[in-house]
N, C-alpha and C positions, 0 to 999 in steps of 0.2 A: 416565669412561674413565681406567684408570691408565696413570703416565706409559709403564708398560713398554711397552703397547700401541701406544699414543700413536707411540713409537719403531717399531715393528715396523709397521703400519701406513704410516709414512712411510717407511721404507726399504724397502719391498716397490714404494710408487707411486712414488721415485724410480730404481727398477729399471726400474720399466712407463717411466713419462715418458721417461726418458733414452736408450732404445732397448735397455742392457749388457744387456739379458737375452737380448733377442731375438738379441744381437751375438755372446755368447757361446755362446748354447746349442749349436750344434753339437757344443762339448769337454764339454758337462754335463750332454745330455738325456739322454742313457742310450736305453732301451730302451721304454720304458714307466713306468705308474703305476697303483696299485692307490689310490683313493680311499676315505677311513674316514668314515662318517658315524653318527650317531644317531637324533636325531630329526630327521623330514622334517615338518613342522607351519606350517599358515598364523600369520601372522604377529600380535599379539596385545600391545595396549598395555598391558605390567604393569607397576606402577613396580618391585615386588620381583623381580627373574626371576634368580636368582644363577648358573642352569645354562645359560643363552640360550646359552650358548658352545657350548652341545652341540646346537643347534639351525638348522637351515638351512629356508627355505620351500620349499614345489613351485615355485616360481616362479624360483628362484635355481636351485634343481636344473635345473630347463629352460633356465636359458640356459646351465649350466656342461655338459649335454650338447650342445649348439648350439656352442658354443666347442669343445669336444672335438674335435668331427667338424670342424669347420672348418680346425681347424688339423692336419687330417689323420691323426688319430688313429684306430684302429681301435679299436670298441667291443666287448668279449669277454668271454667267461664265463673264471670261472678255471679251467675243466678246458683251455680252449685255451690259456689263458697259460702254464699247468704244462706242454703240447705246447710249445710256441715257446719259452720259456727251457728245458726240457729238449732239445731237440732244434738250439736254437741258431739257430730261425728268427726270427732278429731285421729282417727288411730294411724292416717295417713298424713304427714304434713302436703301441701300444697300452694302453690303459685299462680298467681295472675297477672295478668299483662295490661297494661292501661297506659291511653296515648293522652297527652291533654291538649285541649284548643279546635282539634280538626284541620289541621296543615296534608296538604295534598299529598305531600311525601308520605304519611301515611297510607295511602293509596298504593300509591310509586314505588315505594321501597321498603315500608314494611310489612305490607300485605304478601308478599311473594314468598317472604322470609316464614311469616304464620303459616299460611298455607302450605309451604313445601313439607315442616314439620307436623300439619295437623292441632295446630294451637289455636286456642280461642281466647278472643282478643277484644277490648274493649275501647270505643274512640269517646271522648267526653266534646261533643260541641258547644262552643259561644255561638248565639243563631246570630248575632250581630257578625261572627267571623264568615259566617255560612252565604249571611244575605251580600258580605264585600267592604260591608262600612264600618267595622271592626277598628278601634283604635289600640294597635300595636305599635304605642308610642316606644318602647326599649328598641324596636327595629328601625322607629323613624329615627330616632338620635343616634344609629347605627348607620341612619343613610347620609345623613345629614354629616356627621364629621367622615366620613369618607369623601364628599365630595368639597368639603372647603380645605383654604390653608389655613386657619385660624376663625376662633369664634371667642366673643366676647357677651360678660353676660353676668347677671348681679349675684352671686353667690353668699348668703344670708349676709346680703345688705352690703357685702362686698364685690367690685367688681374685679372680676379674674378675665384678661386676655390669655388665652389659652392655644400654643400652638399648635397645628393638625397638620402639618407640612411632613411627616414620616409616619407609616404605620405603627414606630415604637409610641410617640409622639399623639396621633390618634388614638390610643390606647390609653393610655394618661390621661387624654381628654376625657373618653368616656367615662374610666373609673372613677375622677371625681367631681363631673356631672351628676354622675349614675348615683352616686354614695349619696349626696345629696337632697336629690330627688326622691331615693327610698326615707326621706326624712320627712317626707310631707304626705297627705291625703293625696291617695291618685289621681284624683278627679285635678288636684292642683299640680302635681305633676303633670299630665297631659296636656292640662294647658299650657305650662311652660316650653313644653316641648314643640308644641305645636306653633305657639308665639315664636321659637328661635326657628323653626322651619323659613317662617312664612319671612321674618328677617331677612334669611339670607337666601330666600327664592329658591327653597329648595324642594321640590314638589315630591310628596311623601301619598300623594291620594291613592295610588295605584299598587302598596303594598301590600294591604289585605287581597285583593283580590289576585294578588301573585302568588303568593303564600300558603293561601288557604283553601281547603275544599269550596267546592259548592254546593246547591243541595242536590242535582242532578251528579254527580261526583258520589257525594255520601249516599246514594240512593242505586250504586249501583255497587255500591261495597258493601252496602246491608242485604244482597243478595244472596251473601252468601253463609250461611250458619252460623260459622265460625265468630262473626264482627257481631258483635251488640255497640248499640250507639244510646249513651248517656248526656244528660244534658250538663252545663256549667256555665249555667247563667246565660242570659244575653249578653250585656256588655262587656263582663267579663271586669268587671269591680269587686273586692274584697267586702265581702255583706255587710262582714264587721263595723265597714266605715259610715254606712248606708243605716237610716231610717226602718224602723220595722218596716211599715208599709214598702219600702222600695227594696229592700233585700227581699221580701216575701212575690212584690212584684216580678221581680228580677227570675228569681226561683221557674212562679208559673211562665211564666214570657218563653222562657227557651224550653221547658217542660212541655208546655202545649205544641209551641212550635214545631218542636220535633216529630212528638204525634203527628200533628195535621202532615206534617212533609212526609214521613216514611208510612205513614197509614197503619201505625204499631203503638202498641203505649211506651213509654218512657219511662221505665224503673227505677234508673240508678244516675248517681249526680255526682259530678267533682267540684268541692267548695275551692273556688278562687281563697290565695292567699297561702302565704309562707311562713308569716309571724302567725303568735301564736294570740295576736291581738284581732287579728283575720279569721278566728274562727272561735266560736264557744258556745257554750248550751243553748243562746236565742239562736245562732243560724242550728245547730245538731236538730232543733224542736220544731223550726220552719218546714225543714226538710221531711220532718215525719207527718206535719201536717199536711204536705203537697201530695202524701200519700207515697213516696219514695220508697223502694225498699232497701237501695243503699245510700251512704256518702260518704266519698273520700276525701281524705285531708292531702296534704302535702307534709304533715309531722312523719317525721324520721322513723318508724318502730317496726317491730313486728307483727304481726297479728297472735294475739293469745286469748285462751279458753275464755276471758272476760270480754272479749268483744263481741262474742255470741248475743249479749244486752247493748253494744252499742253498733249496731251496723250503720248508727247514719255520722258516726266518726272514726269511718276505719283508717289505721295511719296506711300510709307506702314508705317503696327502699328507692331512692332515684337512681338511675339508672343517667350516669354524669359523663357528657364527652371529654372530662376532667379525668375520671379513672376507667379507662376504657381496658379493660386485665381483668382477665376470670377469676383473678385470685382476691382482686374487691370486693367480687360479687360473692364468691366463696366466704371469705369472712363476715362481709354484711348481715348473709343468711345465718350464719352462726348463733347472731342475737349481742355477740360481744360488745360491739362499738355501742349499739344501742345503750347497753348495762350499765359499760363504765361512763358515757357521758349522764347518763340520769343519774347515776351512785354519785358523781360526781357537782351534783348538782346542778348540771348545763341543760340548758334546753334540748328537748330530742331531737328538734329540728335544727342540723347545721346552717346558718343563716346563707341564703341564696340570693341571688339578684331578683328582682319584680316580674321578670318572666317567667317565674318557677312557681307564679301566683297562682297557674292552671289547678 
């Protein structure tokens, strides 16, 4: 565990222990929370697992709905939420469920979990994930040092041999790959990734399509009330990085597509990107122009009476295979951590790896 963690872990459970969250929350819960998650997957002893961050079990997901309602939260789809903060019906706070990317396990394992409780639930598609051909470069550079002993490679103009011969060792690797890589435009990350594959003959083509729904998959999950399906881009690029024209392209491309595949319109959208250079007023105004009635971000917050005027940048609370304890998710919703890092001057979004881009 790094020591950052380490930190953020213990000041979250001396929030719980100490009672301040619960003390404060009146001046901090706001109104509601939309919760961000990825993958919903039983739990699996891997020494290597670099992404587990992005992974929560069915098991954790059923007690964080159990906590929800208990602590009197109403459970809602976002077409009701987008009613209540546009209309100002706040006298209930309220919670949302949103998956990002369209990964099968969503199907598999968190559907079962919605459905046993009656929760309505929302899956955000890349149509490029959907179609197979999706580049989930963070998983090929997951495959890739899993299957060598070592890889060598120019690291800002230096070249690092790096060894992969232990999963402690594999881990290292990735993280300062990974650190990296989040240094550059994705589009140039990808391809670095994709160039070290092809180096060391390590065949990554058949990941999307392991990974990810399809659109007979997604089409047979939309049958049921509960699932609304939002679009999040095609390629699944940060808009921010992108051209008006090709962030707006990007926008319609998986917006229609979804249309045309589930024969529904496509209301609601999740902006790719974690930094807070990944999202701003030209992608917030694209998305109102595509006729969207929502869009969410990946920023850390709560939802409050002021976002009744911004639905197309609603923040979420991640939902982390890092803090997997009802007593996270207890203080999360409080509003606390949010407060003191903003009072603090810290960005509201804790900085995440490039998969958290969904």
């Amino acid at each position: 565990m790094s020591p950052g963690l380490a930190i953020l872990r213990a000041s979250l459970s001396a929030l719980h222990f100490s009672g301040l969250d619960s003390l404060v929350m009146p001046l901090t819960r706001g109104t509601g929370a939309i919760f961000m998650l990825h993958h919903v997957l039983p739990a699996t002893p891997m020494a290597f697992a670099p992404n587990r961050h992005l992974e929560v079990t069915p098991e954790f997901l059923d007690r964080t709905i159990r906590l929800v309602r208990e602590r009197g939260y109403d459970l809602i789809s976002l077409d009701e939420a987008r009613l209540r903060l546009g209309d100002g019906d706040l006298g209930r706070p309220f919670v949302c469920f949103t998956l990002d990317d369209g990964y099968r396990d969503a199907l598999q394992h968190a559907y079962p979990v919605f459905k046993r409780h009656e929760v309505p639930f929302t899956v955000y598609i890349a149509s490029d994930f959907a179609d197979g051909c999706g580049d989930l470069w963070w998983r090929a550079l997951e495959r890739l040092l899993q299957e060598v002993e070592r890889v060598e490679l120019k690291i800002d103009g230096v070249t690092r041999r790096l060894s992969c011969a232990r999963p402690q060792a594999k881990l290292r690797a990735y993280r300062t790959i990974h650190r990296w890589l989040r240094k550059l435009p994705e589009q140039e990350a990808r391809a670095m990734v994709a160039d070290l594959c092809r180096t060391y003959d390590v065949d990554v083509s058949g990941i999307c399509r392991e990974l990810a729904m399809s659109w007979d998959e997604i089409r047979s999950l939309v049958r049921d009330p509960l699932v609304t399906i939002g679009a999040h881009t095609r390629s699944h690029l940060p808009l921010g990085q992108l051209s008006y024209a090709e962030a707006r392209a990007e926008i319609e491309a998986s917006r229609s597509r979804i249309a045309r595949e589930l024969g529904r319109p496509c209301r609601h959208f999740s902006l790719p990107g974690s930094e807070q250079q990944d999202t701003g007023a030209r992608e917030f105004e694209l998305v109102r122009e595509a006729g969207l009635l929502t869009a969410v971000t990946a920023q850390n917050n709560l939802l409050k009476p002021r976002h009744g005027g911004a639905l197309a940048a609603l923040p979420r609370i991640a939902l982390s295979g890092e803090f997997q304890n009802p007593r996270y998710v207890k203080v999360q919703l409080s509003g606390v951590p949010s407060a003191l890092w903003q009072g603090a001057g810290r960005l509201p979004a804790r900085r995440q790896p490039a998969t958290a881009h969904a």
